[in-house]
C-alpha positions as CSV (number, residue, x, y, z in Angstrom):
1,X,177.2,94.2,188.1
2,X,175.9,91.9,190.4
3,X,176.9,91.8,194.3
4,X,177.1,88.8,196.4
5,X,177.6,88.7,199.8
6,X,178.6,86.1,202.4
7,X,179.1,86.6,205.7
8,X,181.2,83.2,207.3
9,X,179.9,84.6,211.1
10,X,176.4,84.4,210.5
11,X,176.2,80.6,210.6
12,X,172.6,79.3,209.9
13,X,171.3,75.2,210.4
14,X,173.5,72.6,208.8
15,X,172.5,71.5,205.4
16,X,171.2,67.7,205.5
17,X,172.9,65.5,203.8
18,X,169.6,64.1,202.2
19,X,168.5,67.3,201.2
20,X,170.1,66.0,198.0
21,X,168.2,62.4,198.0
22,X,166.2,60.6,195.2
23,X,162.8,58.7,194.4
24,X,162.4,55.5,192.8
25,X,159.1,54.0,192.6
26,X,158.2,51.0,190.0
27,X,156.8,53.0,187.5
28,X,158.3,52.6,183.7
29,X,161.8,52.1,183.3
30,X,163.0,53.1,186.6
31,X,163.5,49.8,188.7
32,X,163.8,47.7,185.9
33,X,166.5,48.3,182.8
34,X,166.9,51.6,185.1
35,X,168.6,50.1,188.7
36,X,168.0,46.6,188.1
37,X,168.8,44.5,185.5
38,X,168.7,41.3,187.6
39,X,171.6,38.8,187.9
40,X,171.8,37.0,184.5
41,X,171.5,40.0,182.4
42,X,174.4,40.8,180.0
43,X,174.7,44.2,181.4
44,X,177.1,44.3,184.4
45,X,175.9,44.4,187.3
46,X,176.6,43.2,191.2
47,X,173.5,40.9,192.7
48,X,171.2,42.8,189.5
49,X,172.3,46.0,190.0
50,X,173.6,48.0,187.6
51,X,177.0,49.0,188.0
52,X,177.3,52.0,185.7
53,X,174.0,53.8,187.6
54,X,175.7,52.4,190.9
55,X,178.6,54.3,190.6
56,X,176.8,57.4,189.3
57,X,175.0,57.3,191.8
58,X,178.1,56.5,194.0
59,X,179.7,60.0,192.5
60,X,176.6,62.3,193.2
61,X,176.8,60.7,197.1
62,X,173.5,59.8,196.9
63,X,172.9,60.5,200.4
64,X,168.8,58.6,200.3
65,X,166.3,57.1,198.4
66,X,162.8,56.5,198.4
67,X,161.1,53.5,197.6
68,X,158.5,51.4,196.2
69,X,156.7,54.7,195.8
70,X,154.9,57.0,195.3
71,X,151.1,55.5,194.0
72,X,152.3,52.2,194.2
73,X,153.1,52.3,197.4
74,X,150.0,52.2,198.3
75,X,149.1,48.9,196.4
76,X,152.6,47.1,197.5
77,X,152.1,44.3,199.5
78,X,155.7,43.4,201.0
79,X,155.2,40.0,201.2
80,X,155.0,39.1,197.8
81,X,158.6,40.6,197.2
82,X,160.3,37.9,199.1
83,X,161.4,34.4,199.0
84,X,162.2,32.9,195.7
85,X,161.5,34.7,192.5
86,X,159.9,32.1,190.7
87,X,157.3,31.7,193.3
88,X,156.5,35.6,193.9
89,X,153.3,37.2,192.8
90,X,153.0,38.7,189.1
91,X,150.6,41.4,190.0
92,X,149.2,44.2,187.3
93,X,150.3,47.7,187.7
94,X,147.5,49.8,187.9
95,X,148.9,53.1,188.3
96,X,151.1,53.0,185.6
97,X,150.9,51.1,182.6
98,X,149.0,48.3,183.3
99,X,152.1,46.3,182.9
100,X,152.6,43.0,184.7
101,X,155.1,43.7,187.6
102,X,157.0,40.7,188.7
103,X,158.2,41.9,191.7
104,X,161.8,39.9,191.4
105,X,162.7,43.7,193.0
106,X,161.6,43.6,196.5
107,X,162.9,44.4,200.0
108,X,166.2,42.4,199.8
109,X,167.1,43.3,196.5
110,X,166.1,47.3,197.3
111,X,168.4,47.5,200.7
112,X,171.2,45.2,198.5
113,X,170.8,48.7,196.1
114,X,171.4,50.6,198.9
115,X,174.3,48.7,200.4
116,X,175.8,49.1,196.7
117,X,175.6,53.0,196.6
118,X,176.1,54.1,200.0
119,X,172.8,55.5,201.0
120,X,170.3,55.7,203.6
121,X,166.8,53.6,202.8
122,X,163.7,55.7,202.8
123,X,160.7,53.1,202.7
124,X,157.0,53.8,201.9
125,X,154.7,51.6,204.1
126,X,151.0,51.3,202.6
127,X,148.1,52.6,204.4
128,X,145.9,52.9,201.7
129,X,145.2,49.2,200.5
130,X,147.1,47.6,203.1
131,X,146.8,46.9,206.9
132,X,148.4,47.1,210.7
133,X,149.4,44.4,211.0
134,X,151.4,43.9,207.6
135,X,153.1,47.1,208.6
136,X,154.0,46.0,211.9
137,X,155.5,43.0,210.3
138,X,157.3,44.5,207.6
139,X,158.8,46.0,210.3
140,X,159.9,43.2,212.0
141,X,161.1,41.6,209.2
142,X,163.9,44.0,208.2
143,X,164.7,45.3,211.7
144,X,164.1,42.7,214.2
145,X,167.0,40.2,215.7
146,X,166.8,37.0,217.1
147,X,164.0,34.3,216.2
148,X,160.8,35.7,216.0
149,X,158.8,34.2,213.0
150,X,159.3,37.3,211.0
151,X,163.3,37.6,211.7
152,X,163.2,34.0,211.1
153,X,162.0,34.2,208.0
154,X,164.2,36.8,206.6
155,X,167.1,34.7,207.4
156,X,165.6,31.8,205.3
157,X,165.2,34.0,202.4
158,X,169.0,35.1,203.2
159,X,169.9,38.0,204.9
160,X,170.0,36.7,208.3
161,X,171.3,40.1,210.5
162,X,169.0,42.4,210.9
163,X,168.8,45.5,208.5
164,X,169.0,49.6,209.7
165,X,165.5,51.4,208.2
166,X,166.1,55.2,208.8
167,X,162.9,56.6,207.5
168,X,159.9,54.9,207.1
169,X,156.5,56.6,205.3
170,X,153.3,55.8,206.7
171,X,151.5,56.4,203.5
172,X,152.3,58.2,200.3
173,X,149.6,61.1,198.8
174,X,146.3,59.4,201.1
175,X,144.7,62.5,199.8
176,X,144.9,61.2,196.4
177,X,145.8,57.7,194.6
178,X,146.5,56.7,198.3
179,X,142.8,57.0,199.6
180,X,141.2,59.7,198.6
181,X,141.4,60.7,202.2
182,X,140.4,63.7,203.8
183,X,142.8,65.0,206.4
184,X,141.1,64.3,209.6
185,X,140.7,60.8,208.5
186,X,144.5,60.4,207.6
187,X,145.7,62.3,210.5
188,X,144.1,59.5,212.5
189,X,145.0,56.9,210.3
190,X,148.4,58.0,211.0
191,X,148.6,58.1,214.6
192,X,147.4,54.6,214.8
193,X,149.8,53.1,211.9
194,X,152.4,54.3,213.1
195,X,152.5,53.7,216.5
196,X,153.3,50.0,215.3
197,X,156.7,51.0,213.6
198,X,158.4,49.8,216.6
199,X,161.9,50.0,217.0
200,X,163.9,46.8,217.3
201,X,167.3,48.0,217.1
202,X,169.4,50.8,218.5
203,X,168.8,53.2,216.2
204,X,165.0,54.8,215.8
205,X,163.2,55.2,213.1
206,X,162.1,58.6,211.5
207,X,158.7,58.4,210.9
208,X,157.2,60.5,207.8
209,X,153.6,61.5,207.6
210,X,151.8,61.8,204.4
211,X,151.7,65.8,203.6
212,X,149.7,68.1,201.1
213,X,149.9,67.7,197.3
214,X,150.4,71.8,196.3
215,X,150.0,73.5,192.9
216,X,150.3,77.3,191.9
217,X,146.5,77.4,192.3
218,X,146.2,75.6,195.8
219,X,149.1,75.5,197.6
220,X,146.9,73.0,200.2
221,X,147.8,74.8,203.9
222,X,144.6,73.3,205.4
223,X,146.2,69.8,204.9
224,X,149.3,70.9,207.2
225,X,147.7,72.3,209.5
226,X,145.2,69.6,210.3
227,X,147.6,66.7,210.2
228,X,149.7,69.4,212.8
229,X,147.6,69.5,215.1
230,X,145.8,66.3,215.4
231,X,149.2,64.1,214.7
232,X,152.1,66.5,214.7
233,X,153.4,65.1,217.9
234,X,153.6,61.7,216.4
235,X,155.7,62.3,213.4
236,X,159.4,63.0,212.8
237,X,158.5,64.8,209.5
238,X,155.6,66.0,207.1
239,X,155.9,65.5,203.7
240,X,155.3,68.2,201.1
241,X,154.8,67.3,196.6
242,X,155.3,70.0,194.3
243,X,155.8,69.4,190.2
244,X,156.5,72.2,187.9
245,X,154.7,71.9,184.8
246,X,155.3,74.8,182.2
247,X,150.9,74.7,181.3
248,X,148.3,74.0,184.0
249,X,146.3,71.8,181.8
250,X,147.9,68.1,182.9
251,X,146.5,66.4,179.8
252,X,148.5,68.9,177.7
253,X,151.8,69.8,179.8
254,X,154.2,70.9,177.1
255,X,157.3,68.6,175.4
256,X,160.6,68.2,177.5
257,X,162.5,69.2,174.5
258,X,160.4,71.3,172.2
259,X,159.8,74.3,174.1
260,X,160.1,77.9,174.0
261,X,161.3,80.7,175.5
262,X,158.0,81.7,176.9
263,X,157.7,78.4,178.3
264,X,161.3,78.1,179.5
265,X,160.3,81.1,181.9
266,X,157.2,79.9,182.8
267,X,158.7,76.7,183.7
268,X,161.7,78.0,186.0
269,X,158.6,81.2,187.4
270,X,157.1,77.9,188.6
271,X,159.9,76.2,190.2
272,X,160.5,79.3,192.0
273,X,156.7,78.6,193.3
274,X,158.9,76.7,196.1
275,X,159.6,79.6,197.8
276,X,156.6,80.2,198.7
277,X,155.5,76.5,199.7
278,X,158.6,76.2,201.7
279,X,157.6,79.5,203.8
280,X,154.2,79.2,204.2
281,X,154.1,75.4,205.1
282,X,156.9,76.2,207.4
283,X,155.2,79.3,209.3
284,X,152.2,76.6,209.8
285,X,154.2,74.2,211.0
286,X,155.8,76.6,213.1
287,X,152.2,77.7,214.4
288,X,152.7,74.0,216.3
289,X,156.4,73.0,216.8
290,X,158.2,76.2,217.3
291,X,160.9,74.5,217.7
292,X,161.5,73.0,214.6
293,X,161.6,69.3,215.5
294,X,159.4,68.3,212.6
295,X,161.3,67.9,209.4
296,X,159.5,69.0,206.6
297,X,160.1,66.4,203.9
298,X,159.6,67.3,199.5
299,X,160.2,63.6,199.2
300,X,158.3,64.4,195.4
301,X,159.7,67.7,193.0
302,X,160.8,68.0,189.8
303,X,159.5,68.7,186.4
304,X,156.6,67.2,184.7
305,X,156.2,67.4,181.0
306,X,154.1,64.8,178.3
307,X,156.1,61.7,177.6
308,X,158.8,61.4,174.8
309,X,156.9,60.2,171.8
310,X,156.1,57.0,171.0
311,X,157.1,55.7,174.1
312,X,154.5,54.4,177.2
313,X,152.5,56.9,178.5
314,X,152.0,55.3,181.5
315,X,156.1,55.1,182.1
316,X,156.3,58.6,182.5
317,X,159.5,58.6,180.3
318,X,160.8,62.3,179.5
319,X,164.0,63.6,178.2
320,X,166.1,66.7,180.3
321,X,167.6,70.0,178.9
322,X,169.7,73.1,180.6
323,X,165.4,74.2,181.5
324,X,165.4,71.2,184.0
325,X,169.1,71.7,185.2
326,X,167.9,75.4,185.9
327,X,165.1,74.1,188.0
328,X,167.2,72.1,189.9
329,X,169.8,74.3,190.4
330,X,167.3,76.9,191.5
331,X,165.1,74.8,193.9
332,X,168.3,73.5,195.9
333,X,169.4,76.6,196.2
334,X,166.0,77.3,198.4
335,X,166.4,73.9,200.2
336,X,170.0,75.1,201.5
337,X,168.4,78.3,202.6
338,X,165.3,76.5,204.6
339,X,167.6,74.2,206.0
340,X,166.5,74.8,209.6
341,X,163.3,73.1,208.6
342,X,164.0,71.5,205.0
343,X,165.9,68.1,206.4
344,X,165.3,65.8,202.8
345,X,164.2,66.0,199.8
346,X,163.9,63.6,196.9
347,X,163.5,64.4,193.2
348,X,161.4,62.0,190.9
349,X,162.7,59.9,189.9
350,X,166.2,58.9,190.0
351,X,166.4,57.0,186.8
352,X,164.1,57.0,183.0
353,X,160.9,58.7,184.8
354,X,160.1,62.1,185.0
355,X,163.2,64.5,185.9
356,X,165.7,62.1,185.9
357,X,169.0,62.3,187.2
358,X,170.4,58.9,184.8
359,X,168.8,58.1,181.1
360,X,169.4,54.0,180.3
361,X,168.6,52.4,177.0
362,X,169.9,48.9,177.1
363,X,173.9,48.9,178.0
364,X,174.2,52.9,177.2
365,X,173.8,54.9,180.1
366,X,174.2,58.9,179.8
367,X,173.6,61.2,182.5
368,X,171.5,64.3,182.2
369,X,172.1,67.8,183.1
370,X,170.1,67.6,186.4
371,X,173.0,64.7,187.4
372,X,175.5,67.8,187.0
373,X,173.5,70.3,189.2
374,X,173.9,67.4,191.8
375,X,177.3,67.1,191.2
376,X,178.5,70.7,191.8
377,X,175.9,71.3,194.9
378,X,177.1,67.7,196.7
379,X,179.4,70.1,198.8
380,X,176.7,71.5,200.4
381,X,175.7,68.1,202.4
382,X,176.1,68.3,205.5
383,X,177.6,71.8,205.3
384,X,176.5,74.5,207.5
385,X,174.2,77.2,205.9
386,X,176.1,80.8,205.8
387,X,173.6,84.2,205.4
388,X,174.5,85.2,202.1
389,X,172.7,87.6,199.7
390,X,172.7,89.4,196.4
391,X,171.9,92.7,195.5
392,X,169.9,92.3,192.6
393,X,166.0,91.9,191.9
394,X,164.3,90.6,189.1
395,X,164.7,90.8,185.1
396,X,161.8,92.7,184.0
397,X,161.2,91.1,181.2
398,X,161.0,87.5,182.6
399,X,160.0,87.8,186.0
400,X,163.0,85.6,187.0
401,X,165.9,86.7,189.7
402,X,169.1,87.9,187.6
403,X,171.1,85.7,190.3
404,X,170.2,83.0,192.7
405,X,172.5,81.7,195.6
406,X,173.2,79.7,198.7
407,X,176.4,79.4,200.6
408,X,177.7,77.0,203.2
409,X,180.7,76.0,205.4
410,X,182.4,72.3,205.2
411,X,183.5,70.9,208.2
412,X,186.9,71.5,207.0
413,X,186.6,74.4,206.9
414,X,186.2,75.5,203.1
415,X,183.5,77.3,202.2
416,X,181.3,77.1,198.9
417,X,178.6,79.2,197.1
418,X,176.5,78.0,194.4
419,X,175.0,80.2,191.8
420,X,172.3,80.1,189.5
421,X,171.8,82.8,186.3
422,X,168.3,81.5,184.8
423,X,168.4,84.4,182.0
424,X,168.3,82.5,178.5
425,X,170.2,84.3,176.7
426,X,172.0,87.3,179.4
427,X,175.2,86.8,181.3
428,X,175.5,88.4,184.2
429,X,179.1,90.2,185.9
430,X,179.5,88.9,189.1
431,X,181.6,90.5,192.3
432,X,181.4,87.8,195.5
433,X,182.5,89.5,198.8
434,X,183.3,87.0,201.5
435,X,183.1,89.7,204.3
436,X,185.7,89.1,206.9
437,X,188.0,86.6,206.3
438,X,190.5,86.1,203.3
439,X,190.4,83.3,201.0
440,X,192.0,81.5,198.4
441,X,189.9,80.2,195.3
442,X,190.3,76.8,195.1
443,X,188.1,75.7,192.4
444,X,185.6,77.1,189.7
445,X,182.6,75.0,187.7
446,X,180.3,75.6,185.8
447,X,177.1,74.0,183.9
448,X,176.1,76.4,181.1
449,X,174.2,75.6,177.8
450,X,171.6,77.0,175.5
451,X,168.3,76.1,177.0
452,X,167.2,72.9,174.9
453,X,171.0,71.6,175.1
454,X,170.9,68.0,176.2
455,X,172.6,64.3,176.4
456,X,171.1,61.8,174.6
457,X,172.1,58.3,173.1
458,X,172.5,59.5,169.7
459,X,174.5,62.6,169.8
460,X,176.8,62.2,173.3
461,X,177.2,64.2,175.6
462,X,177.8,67.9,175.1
463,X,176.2,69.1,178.1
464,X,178.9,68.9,181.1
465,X,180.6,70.6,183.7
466,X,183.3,73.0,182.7
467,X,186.0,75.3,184.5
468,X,184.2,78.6,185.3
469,X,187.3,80.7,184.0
470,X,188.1,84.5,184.4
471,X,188.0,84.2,188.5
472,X,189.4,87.1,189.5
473,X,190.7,87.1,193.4
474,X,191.0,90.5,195.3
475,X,192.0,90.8,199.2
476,X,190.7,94.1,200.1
477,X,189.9,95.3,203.4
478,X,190.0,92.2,205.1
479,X,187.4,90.7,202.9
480,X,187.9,88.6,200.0
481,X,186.6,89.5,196.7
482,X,185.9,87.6,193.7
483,X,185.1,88.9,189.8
484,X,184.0,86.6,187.5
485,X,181.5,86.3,184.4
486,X,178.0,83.9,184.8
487,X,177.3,82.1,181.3
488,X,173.3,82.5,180.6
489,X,171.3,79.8,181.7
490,X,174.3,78.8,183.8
491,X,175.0,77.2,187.4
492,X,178.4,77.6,189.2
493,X,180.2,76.4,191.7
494,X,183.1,78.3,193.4
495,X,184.8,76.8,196.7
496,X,187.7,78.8,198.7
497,X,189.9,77.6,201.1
C-alpha cells in the first residue's frame, strides 16, 4: 500500500491560475478549422469563432493563451493583421508548411477569442525579423486611449476602447528559429525592446523574456544565467521549452498511437525530465532574485511525436492516448509543487498541433485525454499549494514513481489532491491521510485507460472521466483517512470538504 500524506498547516505559494494555460501559434490546423472558422462558415461560430472549442475551452477555464507563436512569431508583422480582410497581406509560411497564410486571424479577431473564452491574452512581440518601433506601436495600438494615430486607428478598424494585454513576450526561442542568437546578444536585445512596452493603461504589463530551449542531453543553464544577470531586473518572467519525445533522433520520434511499452516508459521517464529543469533553472534563478519575483514561464511542453500519416508534415498534426494524458497529469503535478516560482505555463498547442487538448475535423470536434487531465486538475487554479507526500519510491522495473501527487486549498475552503499512477498495467492501493483536520469526501474522478486508448472521429469517445469508486472514509485520530484503489495508467481527483 501506498501512503499519502497532506498536511492543511503547511501552506506553500498559491497555484496560478495560468499554470493551467495554452499555446496557439498558426501552425497547421490550429488557428484555422481549429479556433477559427471565420464568420460565413457553416460551422457555428460567434464573430468566426468556434463555438463548440469555445465552450471547451470555456469548461477547462482556460485561464491564458499564447499567441501568434512560437516560430512565427518571429516573422509576424502585426500590421498586416488589421484593417479589412480583403486588403491584408497573404504572406507564405515558412516555418511550417509553406502554406499561404492569409492573416484574416489577427489582433482583433485573437483578443475577440479571448473575450469569448474568458482568458487572459499572452502576446508574442517579434524581435527577431521585426523592429522597435513596430513593437512600440503594437503596443499602442491595443492599449493606448484617446487619439494618438495608433489608438486612432484601432477605432477605425473597430474596437474603439482600448484593450488590457497582461503578458507580452519580447521574442520567442532568439536562440533558435528566432535569431540564432547567442545569449549576450538577446539579453541586450531585450533590455532595449522592452523598455518600449510602455504602459498606457492602469494595469502593467508582465513582460516575458525569451528563456533556454532544454533537452535530456542539455538542459541549457548557461542561457539562464546570462540573460539573469545582464537583464534579470528587466523582466517579469523567463521563459523555459521542454518537449518529450519517446527517441532522441527528431527525424525519427516514434508514432503517437503505435507505441510500445518500452516507449510508453521512456516517454512518461522523459516528462519527468521536468523535475529536474524546474529545480535547476530555479536554483539559478534564485542565484539572482532570491526573492522569487521572476516568474519562470514553460510557455512551450508537451509531447512530440512524427505526424499522423498522410497528413502535412509541416502541420504538426498528432493524435493523443492515456501516454499523453499521463504526461500531463504528471507534469502539472510538478508545476503545483514549484508554484513559488512556476507562475504559467502553456502546453502546445491548444487545438490539432502537437499535444492537443481539442481534435477538429470539419464540424466534429472530440476532445482528447489531455482535455480530461485539465479538467480534473482546474481545481487547483488559484489554490494554495499544501506539503503533501507519499511514501513510495520507484517501480523497478520502469524507473517510473508508483504514485505522483500535489495537493492544494480552495479559497473555500475545500481541499483537493490529484494523483497520478503511470504503471501500465499495475494498480496501486492507496491510504490518503489528511493529518489534522476531519473531512468529508465530496467527490471522486478518475481518468484510467489502457495506454493507446484514445478519442477519435471514427470510434467516439471511450476515453472519459469516471467516478473513482471504492472511497473508503475513516476519522481516526483526528485525521482523516481515505482507502481507495488507483486504476493503472490512471489520474484521480479526490476533493473533501
Amino acid at each position: 500500500m501506498v501512503r499519502q500524506n497532506i498536511y492543511p498547516a503547511r501552506a506553500g505559494a498559491q497555484i496560478q491560475p495560468e499554470v493551467y494555460g495554452n499555446f496557439s501559434e498558426h501552425l497547421g490546423r490550429c488557428i484555422y478549422e481549429g479556433l477559427y472558422v471565420g464568420e460565413d462558415s457553416a460551422i457555428p461560430n460567434v464573430n468566426g469563432m468556434r463555438t463548440d472549442v469555445v465552450e471547451a475551452l470555456r469548461n477547462i477555464q482556460l485561464p491564458v493563451l499564447r499567441w501568434p507563436g512560437g516560430c512565427f512569431a518571429d516573422e509576424y508583422h502585426w500590421k498586416e493583421g488589421i484593417g479589412p480582410k480583403a486588403d491584408r497581406k497573404r504572406i507564405v509560411n515558412t516555418n511550417w508548411g509553406y502554406v499561404v497564410e492569409d492573416n484574416s486571424f489577427g489582433t482583433h479577431e485573437f483578443l475577440e477569442l479571448c473575450r469569448q473564452v474568458g482568458c487572459k491574452p499572452y502576446i508574442n512581440g517579434n524581435v527577431g525579423s521585426g523592429t522597435v518601433q513596430e513593437m512600440a506601436e503594437w503596443i499602442e495600438y491595443m492599449t493606448a486611449g484617446g487619439d494618438s494615430t495608433m489608438a486612432k486607428l484601432r477605432g477605425k478598424n473597430g474596437h474603439a476602447e482600448p484593450w488590457q494585454i497582461d503578458y507580452f513576450g519580447v521574442g520567442n526561442e532568439n536562440w533558435g528559429c528566432g535569431g540564432n542568437m547567442r545569449p549576450e546578444y538577446y539579453a541586450d536585445l531585450y533590455r532595449r525592446y522592452q523598455s518600449y512596452v510602455k504602459q498606457y493603461g492602469e494595469k502593467k504589463i508582465f513582460k516575458i523574456a525569451c528563456g533556454p530551449g532544454t533537452n535530456v542531453s542539455d538542459p541549457n543553464y548557461n542561457w539562464t544565467e546570462v540573460l539573469m544577470k545582464n537583464a534579470g531586473a528587466y523582466m517579469d518572467g523567463l521563459s523555459l521549452h521542454y518537449y518529450t519525445t519517446p527517441s532522441d533522433d527528431w527525424n525519427h520520434k516514434g508514432s503517437a498511437t503505435d507505441f510500445t511499452r518500452e516507449e510508453y516508459e521512456v516517454t512518461l521517464r522523459k516528462a519527468l525530465f521536468m523535475e529536474t529543469l524546474l529545480a535547476g533553472h530555479g536554483a539559478v534563478m534564485d542565484k539572482y532574485d532570491p526573492e522569487k519575483r521572476v516568474a519562470l514561464v514553460v510557455d512551450e511542453w508537451g509531447t512530440w511525436y512524427d505526424v499522423e500519416p498522410g497528413t502535412n508534415p509541416g502541420f504538426l498534426y498528432q493524435q493523443n492516448t492515456m501516454r499523453d494524458a499521463m504526461v500531463a497529469a504528471l507534469t502539472l503535478n510538478l508545476f503545483n509543487k514549484h508554484a513559488d516560482r512556476v507562475r504559467m505555463a502553456n502546453i502546445a498547442q491548444t487545438v490539432n498541433v502537437l499535444q492537443a487538448v481539442v481534435l477538429t475535423d470539419g464540424a466534429k470536434m472530440v476532445l482528447t485525454p489531455t482535455y480530461h487531465v485539465f479538467d480534473l486538475y482546474k481545481v487547483h487554479q488559484g489554490a494554495t499549494l499544501l506539503h503533501s507526500s507519499v511514501s513510495c519510491g520507484c517501480d523497478e522495473a520502469s524507473g517510473l514513481p508508483l504514485v505522483q501527487e500535489s495537493a492544494s486549498r480552495a479559497a473555500d475552503g475545500s481541499l483537493s489532491t490529484t494523483l497520478c499512477n503511470p504503471s501500465a498495467a499495475e494498480a496501486v492501493e492507496m491510504e490518503t491521510v489528511v493529518t489534522g483536520c476531519e473531512m468529508e469526501l465530496a467527490e471522486a474522478l478518475v481518468l484510467a485507460g489502457e495506454i493507446h486508448a484514445h478519442n477519435d472521429f471514427e470510434t467516439g469517445s471511450p476515453v472519459q472521466i469516471q467516478a473513482l469508486d471504492g472511497v473508503a472514509v475513516a476519522h481516526e485520530g483526528g485525521n482523516t483517512v481515505l482507502r481507495f484503489t488507483l486504476p493503472p495508467c490512471s489520474a484521480a481527483r479526490l476533493t473533501l470538504r
